[in-house]
C-alpha positions in Angstrom: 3.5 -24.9 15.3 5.0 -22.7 17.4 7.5 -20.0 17.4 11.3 -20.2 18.0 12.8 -18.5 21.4 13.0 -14.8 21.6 13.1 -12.2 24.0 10.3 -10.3 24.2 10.6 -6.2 25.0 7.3 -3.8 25.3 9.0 0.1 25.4 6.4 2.9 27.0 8.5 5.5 25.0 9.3 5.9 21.1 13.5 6.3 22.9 12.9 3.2 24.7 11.7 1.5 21.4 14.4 3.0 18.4 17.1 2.3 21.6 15.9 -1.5 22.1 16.0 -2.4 17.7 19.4 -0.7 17.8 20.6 -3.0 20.6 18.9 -5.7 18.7 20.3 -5.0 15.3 19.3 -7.2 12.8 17.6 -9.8 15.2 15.2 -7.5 16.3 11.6 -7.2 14.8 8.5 -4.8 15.4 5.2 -6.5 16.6 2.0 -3.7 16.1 -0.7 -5.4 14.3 1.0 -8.5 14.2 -1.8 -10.0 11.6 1.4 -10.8 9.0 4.1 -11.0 11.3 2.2 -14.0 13.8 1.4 -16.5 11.4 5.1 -16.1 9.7 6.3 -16.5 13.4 4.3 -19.6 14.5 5.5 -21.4 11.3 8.9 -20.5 11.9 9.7 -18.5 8.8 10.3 -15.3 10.6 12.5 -16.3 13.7 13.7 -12.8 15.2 16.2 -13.2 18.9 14.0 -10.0 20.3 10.3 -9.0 19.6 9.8 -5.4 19.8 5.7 -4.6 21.2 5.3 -1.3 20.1 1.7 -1.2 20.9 1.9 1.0 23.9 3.6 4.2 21.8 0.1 5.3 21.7 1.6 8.5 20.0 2.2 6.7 16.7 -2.0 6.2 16.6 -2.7 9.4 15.2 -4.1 9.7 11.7 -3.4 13.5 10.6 -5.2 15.3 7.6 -2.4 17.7 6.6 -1.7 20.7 4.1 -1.5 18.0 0.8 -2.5 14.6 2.4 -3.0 12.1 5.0 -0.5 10.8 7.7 -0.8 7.7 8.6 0.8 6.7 12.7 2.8 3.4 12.9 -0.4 2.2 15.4 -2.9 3.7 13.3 -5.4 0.3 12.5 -6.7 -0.2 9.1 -10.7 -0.6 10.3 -9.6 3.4 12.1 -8.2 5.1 8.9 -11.1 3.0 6.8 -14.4 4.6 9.0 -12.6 8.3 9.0 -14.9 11.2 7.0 -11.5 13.5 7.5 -9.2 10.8 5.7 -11.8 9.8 3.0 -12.5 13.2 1.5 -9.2 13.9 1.9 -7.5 11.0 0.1 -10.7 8.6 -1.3 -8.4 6.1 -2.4 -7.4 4.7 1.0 -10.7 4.1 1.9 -11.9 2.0 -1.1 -8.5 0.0 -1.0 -8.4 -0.7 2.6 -12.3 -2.3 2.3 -10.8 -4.6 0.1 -8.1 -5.6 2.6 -9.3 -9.7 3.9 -11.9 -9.2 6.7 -13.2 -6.8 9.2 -11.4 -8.8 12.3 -8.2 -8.6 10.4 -8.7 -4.7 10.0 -9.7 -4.3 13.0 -6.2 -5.2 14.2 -3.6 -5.0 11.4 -2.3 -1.4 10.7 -1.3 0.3 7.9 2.2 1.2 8.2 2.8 -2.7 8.9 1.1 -3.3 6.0 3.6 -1.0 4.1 6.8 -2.8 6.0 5.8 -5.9 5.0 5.9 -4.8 1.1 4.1 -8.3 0.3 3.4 -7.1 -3.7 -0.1 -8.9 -3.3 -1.3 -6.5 -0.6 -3.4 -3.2 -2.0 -1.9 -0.4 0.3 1.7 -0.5 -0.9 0.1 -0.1 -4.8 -1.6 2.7 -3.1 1.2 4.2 -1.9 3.0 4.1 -4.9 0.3 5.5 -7.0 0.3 8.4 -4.9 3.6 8.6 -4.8 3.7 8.6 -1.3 6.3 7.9 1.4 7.4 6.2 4.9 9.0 7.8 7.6 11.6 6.0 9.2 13.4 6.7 12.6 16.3 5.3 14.2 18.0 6.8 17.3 19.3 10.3 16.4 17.4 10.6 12.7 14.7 10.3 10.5 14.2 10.0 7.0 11.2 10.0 4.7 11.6 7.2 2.1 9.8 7.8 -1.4 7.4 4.6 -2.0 9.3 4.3 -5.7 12.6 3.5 -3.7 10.6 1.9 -0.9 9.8 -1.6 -1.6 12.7 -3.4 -2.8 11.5 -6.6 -3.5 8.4 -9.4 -2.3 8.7 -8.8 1.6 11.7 -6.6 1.2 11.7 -2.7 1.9 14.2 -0.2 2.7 14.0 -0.6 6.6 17.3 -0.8 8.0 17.9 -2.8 11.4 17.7 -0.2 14.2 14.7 1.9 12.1 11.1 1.7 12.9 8.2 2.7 10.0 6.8 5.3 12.5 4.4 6.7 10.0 3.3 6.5 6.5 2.2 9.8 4.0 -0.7 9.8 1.1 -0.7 12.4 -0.6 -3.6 14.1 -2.1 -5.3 13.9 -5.2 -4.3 17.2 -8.1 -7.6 19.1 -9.0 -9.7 17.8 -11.5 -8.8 13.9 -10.5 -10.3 10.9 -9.7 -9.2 7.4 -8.5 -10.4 4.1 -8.4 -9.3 0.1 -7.0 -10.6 -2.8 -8.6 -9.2 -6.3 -8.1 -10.1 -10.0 -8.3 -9.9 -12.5 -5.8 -10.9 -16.0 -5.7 -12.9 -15.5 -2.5 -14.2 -11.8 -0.8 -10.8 -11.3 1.2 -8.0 -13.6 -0.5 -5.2 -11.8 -1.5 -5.9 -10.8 -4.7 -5.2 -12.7 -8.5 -4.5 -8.9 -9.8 -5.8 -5.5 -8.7 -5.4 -2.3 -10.2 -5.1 1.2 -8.9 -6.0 4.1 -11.1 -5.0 7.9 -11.1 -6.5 10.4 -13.9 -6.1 13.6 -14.0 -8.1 16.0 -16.2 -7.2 19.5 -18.0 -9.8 22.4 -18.0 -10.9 21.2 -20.9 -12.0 18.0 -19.6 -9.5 16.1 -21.3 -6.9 13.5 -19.7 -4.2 14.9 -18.8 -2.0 12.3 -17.1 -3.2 8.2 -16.7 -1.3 6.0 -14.4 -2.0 3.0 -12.7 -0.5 0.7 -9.9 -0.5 -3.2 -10.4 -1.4 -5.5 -7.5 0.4 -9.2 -7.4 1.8 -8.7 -10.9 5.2 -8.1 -9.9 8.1 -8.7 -7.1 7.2 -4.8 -6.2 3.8 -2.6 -6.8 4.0 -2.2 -10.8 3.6 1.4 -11.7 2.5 2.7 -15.1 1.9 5.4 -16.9 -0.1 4.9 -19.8 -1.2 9.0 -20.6 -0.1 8.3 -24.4 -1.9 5.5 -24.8 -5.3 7.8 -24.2 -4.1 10.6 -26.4 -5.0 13.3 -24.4 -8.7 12.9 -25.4 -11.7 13.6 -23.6 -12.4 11.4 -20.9 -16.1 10.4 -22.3 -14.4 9.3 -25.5 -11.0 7.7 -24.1 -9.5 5.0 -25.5 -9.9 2.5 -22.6 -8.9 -0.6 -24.1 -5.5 0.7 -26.0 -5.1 1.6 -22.3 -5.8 -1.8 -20.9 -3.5 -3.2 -23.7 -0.3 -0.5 -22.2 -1.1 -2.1 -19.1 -1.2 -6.1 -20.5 2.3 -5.3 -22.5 4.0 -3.1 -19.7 4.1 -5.9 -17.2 6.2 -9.4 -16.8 3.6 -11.0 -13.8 4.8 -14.6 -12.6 2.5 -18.0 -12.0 1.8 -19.6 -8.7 -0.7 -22.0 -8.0 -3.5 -19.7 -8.1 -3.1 -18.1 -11.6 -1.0 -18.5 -14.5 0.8 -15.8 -15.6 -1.4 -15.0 -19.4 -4.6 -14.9 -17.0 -2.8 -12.7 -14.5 -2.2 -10.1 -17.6 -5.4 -10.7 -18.7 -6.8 -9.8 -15.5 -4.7 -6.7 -15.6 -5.8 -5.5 -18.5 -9.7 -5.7 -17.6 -9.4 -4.7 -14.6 -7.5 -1.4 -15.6 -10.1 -0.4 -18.0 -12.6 -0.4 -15.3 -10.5 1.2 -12.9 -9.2 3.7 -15.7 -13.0 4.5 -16.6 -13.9 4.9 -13.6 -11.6 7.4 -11.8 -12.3 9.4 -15.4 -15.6 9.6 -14.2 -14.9 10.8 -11.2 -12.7 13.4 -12.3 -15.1 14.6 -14.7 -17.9 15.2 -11.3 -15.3 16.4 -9.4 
């Protein structure tokens, strides 16, 4: 198939582009990566009146380690952020999630902060996000806000982008001393959206026990699932954590739906194993860190 009509617009200035999606309102739609946003266009379930190529704003490429994280630019690819020392000993996480994302050709090309506007719930970065407790920065012409990834993603392949605004860039925070993090997920193929995936978060006292536990939830939900499940651990030391009354927090804390590729018991079951492992893991980074 191919796609419906539309008119086509390719801005040289970040004016030019936030001017051209307030003309086009609500049938206007931003083309960076395009590794979602072409598939959903040639079957004709995306059929936007004016395409907005935003992929000479050469600008909104920059990746940015800042005082307390990592700013991600609206053109920023995954494959760039992915093979960058600065961002991965700055913010680990985004490195092991993004090597999970499909294949190298589709990081090569997709970016980030279209992964984040697309807010598909099976995707790893917007778990990311959330875990992190991150945010996107949205512009339209005369403003700019920065959106809180709790308040973000609204629903499967709904965020809180107005018509007229552009996801011009996308902030991860970085990890609290004495932390560690970790992504594990399961897919039926290497590069399939995933059955489930967890991200962790632990955080460790000076005592080397846990101080806080939380993890995000990968196609369990319409939105990434986030959890906290600190009591379930008991604030003990992270070599003799309860892991499994953790996983069992996780398996009871979420409502995940069936689809053709899972049921929704395995989907928790999945959950639940996987967030030990991730749990246990980002423990033991913490404790080396």
């Amino acid at each position: 198939m191919k796609p419906a009509p539309f008119e086509y617009h390719a801005p040289r200035s970040l004016d030019e582009a936030l001017q051209t999606l307030a003309d086009a309102g609500e049938g206007g739609k931003v083309l960076a990566g395009g590794q979602s946003l072409i598939p959903l266009l040639n079957m004709r379930l995306a059929a936007p009146a004016h395409l907005v190529d935003i992929n000479r704003l050469d600008a909104l490429a920059a990746v940015d380690v800042e005082a307390g994280g990592v700013r991600v630019g609206a053109l920023a690819r995954h494959a760039q952020v992915e093979r960058s020392a600065p961002v991965a000993a700055a913010q680990p996480l985004l490195r092991r999630a993004l090597r999970l994302v499909a294949h190298p050709v589709i990081r090569n090309r997709g970016t980030v902060v279209g992964s984040l506007a697309h807010a598909d719930p099976a995707a790893e970065l917007p778990a990311v996000l959330t875990l992190l407790g991150g945010s996107v920065r949205l512009a339209r012409t005369g403003a700019v806000r920065d959106v809180p990834a709790a308040t973000f993603f609204t629903g499967p392949l709904e965020s809180a982008i107005q018509p007229g605004e552009l996801a011009v860039s996308a902030f991860f925070p970085a990890p609290p001393p004495r932390s560690g993090t970790a992504f594990h997920e399961l897919a039926r193929r290497h590069g399939d959206y995933a059955l489930a995936g967890i991200a962790a978060l632990v955080v460790l006292d000076d005592e080397g026990r846990i101080a806080s536990a939380t993890v995000a939830g990968v196609s369990l939900g319409p939105v990434p699932v986030l959890l906290d499940v600190t009591e379930a651990l008991g604030g003990k030391p992270a070599d003799s954590a309860d892991w499994a009354s953790a996983a069992r927090a996780v398996r009871d804390g979420i409502d995940p739906e069936a689809d053709i590729h899972a049921t929704a018991d395995y989907r928790r079951h999945l959950a639940g194993v996987l967030a030990e492992r991730a749990l246990r893991d980002a423990a033991r980074e913490a404790a080396d860190a």
